[in-house]
C-alpha positions as CSV (number, residue, x, y, z in Angstrom):
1,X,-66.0,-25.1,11.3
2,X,-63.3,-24.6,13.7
3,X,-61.6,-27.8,13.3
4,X,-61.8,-27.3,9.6
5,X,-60.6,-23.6,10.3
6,X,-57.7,-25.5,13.0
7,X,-56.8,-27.7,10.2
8,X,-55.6,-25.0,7.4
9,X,-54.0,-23.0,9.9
10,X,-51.8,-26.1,10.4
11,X,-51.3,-26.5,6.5
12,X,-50.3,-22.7,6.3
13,X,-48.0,-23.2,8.6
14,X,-46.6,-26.3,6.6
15,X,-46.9,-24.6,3.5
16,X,-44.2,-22.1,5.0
17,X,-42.1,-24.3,6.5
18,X,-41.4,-26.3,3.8
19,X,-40.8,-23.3,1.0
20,X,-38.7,-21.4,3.7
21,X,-36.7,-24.2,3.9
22,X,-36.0,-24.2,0.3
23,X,-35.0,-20.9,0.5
24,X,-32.6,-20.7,3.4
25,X,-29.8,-21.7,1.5
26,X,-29.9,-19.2,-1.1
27,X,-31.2,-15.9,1.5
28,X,-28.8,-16.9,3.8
29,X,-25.6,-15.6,2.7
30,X,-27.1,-12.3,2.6
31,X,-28.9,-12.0,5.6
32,X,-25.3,-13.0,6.8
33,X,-23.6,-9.7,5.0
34,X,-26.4,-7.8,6.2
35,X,-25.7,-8.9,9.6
36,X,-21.8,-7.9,9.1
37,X,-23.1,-4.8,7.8
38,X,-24.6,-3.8,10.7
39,X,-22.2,-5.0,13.1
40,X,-19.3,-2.5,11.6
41,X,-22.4,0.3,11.9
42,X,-23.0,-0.8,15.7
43,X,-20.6,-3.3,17.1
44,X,-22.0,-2.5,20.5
45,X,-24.9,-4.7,19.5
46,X,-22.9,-7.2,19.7
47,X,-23.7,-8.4,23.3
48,X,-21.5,-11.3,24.1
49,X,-18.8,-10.0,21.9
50,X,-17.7,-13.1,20.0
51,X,-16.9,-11.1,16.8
52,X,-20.7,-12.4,14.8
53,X,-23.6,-10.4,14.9
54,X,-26.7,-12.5,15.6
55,X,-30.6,-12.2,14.5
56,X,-31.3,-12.3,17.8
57,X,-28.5,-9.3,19.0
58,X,-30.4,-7.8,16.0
59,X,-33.6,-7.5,17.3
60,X,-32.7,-6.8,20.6
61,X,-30.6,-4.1,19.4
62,X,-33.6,-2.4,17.9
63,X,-36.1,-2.8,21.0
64,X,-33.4,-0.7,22.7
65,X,-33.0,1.9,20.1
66,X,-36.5,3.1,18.4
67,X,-34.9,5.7,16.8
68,X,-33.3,3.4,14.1
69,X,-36.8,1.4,13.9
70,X,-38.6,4.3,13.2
71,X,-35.2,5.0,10.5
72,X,-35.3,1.8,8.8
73,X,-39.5,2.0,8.1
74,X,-38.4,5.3,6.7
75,X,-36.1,3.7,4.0
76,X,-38.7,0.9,3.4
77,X,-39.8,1.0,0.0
78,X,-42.3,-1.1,-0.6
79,X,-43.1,-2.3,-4.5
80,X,-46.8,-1.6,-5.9
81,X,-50.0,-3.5,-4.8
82,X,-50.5,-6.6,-6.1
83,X,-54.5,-8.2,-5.9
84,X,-56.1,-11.5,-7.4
85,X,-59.8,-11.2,-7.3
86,X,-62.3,-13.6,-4.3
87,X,-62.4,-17.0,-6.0
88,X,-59.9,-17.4,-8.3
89,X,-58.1,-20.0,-6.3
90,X,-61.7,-21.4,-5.3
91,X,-61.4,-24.9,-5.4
92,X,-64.2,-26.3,-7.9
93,X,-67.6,-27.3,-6.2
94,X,-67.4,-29.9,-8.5
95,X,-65.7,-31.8,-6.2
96,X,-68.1,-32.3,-4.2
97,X,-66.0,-31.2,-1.1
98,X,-67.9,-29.7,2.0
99,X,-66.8,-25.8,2.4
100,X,-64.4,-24.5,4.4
101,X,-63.5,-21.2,5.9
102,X,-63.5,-18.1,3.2
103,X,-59.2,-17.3,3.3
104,X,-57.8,-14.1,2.5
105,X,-53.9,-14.1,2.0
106,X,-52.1,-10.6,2.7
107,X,-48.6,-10.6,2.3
108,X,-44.8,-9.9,1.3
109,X,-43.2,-12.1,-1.0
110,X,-42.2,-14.4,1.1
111,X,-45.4,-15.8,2.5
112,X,-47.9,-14.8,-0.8
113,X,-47.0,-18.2,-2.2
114,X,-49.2,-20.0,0.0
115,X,-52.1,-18.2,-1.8
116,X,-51.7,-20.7,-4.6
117,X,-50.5,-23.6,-2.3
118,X,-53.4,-23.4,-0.3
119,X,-56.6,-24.6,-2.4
120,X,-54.5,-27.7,-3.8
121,X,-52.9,-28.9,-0.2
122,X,-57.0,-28.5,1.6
123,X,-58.4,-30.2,-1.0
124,X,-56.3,-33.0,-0.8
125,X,-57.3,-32.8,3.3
126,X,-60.8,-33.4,2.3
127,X,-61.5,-29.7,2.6
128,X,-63.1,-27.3,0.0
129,X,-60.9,-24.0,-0.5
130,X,-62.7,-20.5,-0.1
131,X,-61.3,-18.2,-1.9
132,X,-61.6,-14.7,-0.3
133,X,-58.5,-13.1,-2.4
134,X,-55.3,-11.9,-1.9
135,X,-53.0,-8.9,-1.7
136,X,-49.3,-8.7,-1.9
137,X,-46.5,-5.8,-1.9
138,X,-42.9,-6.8,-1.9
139,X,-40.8,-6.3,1.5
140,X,-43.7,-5.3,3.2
141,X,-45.1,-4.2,6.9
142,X,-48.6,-5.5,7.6
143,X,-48.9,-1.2,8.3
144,X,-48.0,-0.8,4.7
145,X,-51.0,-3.2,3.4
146,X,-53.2,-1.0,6.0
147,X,-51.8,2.6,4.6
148,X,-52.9,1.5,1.1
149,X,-55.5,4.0,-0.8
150,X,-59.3,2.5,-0.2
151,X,-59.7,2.3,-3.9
152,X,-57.2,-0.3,-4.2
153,X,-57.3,-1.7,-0.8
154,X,-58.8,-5.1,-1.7
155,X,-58.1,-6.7,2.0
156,X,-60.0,-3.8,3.7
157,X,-62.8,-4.2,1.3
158,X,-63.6,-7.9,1.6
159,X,-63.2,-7.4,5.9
160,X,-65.5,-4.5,5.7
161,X,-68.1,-7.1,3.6
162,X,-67.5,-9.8,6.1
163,X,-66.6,-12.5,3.4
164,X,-63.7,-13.2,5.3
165,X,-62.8,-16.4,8.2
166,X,-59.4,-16.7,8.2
167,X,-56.7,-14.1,7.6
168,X,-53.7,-14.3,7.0
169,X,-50.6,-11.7,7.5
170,X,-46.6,-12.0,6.8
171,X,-45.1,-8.9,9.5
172,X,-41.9,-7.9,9.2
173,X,-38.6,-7.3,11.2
174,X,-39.9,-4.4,12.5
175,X,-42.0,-5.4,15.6
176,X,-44.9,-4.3,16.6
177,X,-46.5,-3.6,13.9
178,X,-49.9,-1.9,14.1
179,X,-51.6,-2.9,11.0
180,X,-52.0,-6.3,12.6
181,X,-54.0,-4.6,14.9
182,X,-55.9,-2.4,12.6
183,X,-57.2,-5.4,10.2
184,X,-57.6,-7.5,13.1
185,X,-60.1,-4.8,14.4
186,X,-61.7,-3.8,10.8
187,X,-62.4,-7.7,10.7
188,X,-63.8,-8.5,13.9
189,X,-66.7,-5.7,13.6
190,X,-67.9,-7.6,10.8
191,X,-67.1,-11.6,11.5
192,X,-67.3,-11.9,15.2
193,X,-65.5,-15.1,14.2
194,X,-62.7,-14.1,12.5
195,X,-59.4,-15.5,12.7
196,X,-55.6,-13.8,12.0
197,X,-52.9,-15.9,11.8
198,X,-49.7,-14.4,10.6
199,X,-46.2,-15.5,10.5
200,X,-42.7,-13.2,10.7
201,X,-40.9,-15.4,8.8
202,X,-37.8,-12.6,8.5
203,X,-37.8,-12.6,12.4
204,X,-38.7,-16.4,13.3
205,X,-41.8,-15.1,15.0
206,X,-45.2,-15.5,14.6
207,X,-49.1,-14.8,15.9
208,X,-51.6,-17.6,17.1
209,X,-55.2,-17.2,15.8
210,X,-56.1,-16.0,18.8
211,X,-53.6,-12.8,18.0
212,X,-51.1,-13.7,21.4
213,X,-47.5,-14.0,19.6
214,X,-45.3,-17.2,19.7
């Protein structure tokens, strides 16, 4: 199992790649106005002064000033939940593929694509996709999935069965973000053997299963 687990991590991860890379062309020119945006809002984060606002100056800009963190989660605004139910991406037993890990996919928009990738892209590696369901709201913090009502909670609901092995998470720009920690936890008292792996694709950062960040 933890090969097979090791394996879709790796195709997750390829899965990304290659759609980001599709899409870099078209998001980059406004990540780039964004960037000048900022820098006429704070050209002091601008540390070596070259006139160009960086991703990196970014970031760094907002470790050392919490105050406009904790501003730009409060003009976050998120769209509505959207679920698919465990084992609608299932791939057919039919196939007469051994079974692998049961994957739940919670994300933003930029990382639930792999939800449909998945199944597809394992099969083809000789492995069987579990379906464990997947939740997605637009621009979101992993906290944001977390904060959602219960009722319509689907990715608390399936942890707190323990039908899940692998989970996967799509964080933000704005780092740390607790609700890795909280589904992490939620997980782990019902599958000892859980595993999170999550990618920032906004901030080029991401979490090993193991939950260190890369």
């Amino acid at each position: 199992m933890k090969t097979t687990t090791r394996i879709l991590l790796v195709i997750t991860f390829i899965a990304g790649a290659t759609w980001l890379a599709g899409q870099v062309a078209t998001k980059k020119g406004g990540l780039e106005a964004r960037l000048a945006q900022a820098l006429k809002l704070y050209p002091d984060a601008d540390t070596d002064k070259n006139g160009t606002l960086s991703v990196d100056e970014a970031l760094k800009y907002l470790e050392a000033h919490p105050e406009l963190k904790v501003l730009l989660a409060s003009k976050s605004k998120p769209g509505g939940v959207s679920t698919s139910k465990p084992g609608e991406f299932t791939t057919p037993t039919s196939m007469g593929l051994p079974p692998g890990p049961r994957v739940f996919v919670c994300a933003h928009s930029f990382m639930i694509f792999t939800a449909t990738m998945l199944p597809k892209m394992t099969e083809a590696a000789g492995i069987g996709y579990q379906d464990a369901g997947r939740q997605m709201i637009g621009g979101s913090r992993t906290l944001q999935h977390w904060e959602v009502a219960d009722d319509k909670n689907l990715a608390k609901t399936v942890l707190r069965e323990g039908s899940v092995d692998v989970l996967t998470l799509s964080p933000h720009m704005l780092l740390p973000d607790e609700g890795i920690d909280n589904f992490t936890k939620l997980g782990l008292e019902k599958n000892p053997k859980l595993r999170v792996h999550g990618a920032c694709v906004m901030a080029g950062a991401g979490w090993e299963p193991d939950g260190r960040i890369s």
